[in-house]
Structure formats: C-alpha cells, structure tokens
C-alpha positions in Angstrom: -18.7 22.6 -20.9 -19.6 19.2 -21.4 -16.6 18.3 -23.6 -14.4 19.3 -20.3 -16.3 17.2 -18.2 -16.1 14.3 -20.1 -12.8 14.9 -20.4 -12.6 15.3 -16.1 -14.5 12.3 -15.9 -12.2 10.3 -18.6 -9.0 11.4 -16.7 -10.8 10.4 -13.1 -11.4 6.7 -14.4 -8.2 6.2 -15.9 -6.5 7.1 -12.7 -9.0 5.3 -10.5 -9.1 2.2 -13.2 -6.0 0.2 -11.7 -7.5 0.6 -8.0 -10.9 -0.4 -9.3 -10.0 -4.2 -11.0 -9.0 -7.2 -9.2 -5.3 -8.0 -9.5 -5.7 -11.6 -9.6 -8.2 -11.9 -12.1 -8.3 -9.2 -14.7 -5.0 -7.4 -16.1 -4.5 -4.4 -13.8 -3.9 -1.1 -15.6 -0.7 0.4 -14.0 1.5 2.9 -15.4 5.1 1.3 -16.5 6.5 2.2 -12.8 4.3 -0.1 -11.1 4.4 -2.7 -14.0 8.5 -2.8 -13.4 7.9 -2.3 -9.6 5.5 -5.6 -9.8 8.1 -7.6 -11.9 11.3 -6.9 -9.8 8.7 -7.9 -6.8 8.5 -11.4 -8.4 11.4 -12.1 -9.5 12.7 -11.2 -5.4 14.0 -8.1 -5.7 12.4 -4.7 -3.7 9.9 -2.8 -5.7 11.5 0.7 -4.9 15.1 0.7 -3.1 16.7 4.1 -2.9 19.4 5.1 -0.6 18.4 2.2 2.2 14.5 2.8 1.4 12.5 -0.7 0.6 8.8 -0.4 -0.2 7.2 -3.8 -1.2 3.8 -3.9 -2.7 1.4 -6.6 -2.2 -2.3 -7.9 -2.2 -4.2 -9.6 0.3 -7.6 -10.9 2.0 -8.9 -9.3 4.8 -9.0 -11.4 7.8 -9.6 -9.9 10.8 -10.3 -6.7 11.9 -10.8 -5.2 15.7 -12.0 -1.5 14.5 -11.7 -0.7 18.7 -7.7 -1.6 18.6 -7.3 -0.7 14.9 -5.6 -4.2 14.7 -6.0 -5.5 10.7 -4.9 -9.3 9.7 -4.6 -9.7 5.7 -3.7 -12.8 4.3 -1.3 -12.8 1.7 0.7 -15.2 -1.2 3.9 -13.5 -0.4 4.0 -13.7 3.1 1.0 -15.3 4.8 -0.8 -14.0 7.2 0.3 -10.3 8.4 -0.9 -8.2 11.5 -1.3 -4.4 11.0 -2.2 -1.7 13.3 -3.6 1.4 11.8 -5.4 4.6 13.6 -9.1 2.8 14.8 -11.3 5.5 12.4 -9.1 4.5 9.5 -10.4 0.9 9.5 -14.6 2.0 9.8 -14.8 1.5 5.6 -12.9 -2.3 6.0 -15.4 -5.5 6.4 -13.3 -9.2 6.5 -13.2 -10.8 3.0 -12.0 -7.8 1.4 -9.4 -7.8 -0.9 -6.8 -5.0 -0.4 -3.7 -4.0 -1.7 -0.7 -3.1 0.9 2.6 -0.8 0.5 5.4 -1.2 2.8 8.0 1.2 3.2 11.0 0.3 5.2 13.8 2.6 6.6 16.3 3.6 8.7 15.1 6.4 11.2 17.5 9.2 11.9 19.8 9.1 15.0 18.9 11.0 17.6 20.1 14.3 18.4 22.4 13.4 21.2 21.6 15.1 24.8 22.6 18.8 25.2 24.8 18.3 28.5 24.9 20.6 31.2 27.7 23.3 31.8 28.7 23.7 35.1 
C-alpha cells in the first residue's frame, strides 16, 4: 500500500511540477509538445494551428483585478498589457502581482443556421 502511494504521489508531482516552477527563472518541466509549442511561439509562429485553430501560450503579471466585473489585466512580454474578462467566482483565488500563465485559443465560430422561413 505504501509503494502505490508513493507511486500516486510521484505521478501527481511530476504532472503538477511544470505548473509549480517559475518560467522565467528556473527550467520549466514540460513534455516535448509544449517544449515545441514554446519554440514555434518564439520564433513567431502559433503554438497549435489546426484547421483555422491558433492557440498562443504566454506568461504574465497580474495587474488588476475587479473580482465584482470579473475584469483581469496581466502584463505580458509578448504583448503588453491585456484585459480579460472571466466568470466573477473564477477570479476569488487571483491577488495582483501574481504571475500566471495564459492560453489563447482563436477560431472561426460556425455560421449560423439560416432562418426557417415561413410557408404560406
């Protein structure tokens, strides 16, 4: 029993381990995905780009936060200073000055259905 908990715990902080270091001043541990994803990043090319999907990945500083309007401002390298809106209870764990890492994912939405039109 305690050999497969050790084992549970091993597995949890190897896949929490990347999360838990700072990107800018230790060597993150990331699978080779996100290593590749990174480097295409840097050299200005989308992380992830399938069939019109972009997702960028980047790290930032907290701000600003308004936990009433769910409004979040992170400054980042890449792009400065960016303005998020998220759902107000998903913000309660956030405090300015923390660092944070952000994925965007970009696409096109659907079409919509056109209007059933009326027989008469």
């Amino acid at each position: 029993m305690k050999k497969l908990f050790g084992l549970m715990a091993a597995a949890a902080l190897t896949a929490t381990a990347g999360f838990a270091m700072a990107e800018g001043g230790a060597q993150q541990q990331q699978g080779a995905g996100q290593q590749q994803g990174m480097q295409q990043y840097k050299q200005g090319q989308p992380a992830q780009q399938q069939a019109g999907v972009s997702r960028q990945q980047m790290t930032g500083k907290i701000t600003n936060i308004d936990r009433e309007e769910g409004k979040l401002k992170v400054e980042t390298q890449q792009h400065g200073e960016l303005e998020f809106r998220f759902p107000p209870a998903s913000l309660q764990n956030y405090n300015e000055g923390d660092q944070v890492r952000l994925e965007v994912q970009i696409r096109k939405a659907p079409a919509p259905a056109p209007a059933p039109q009326q027989q008469r």
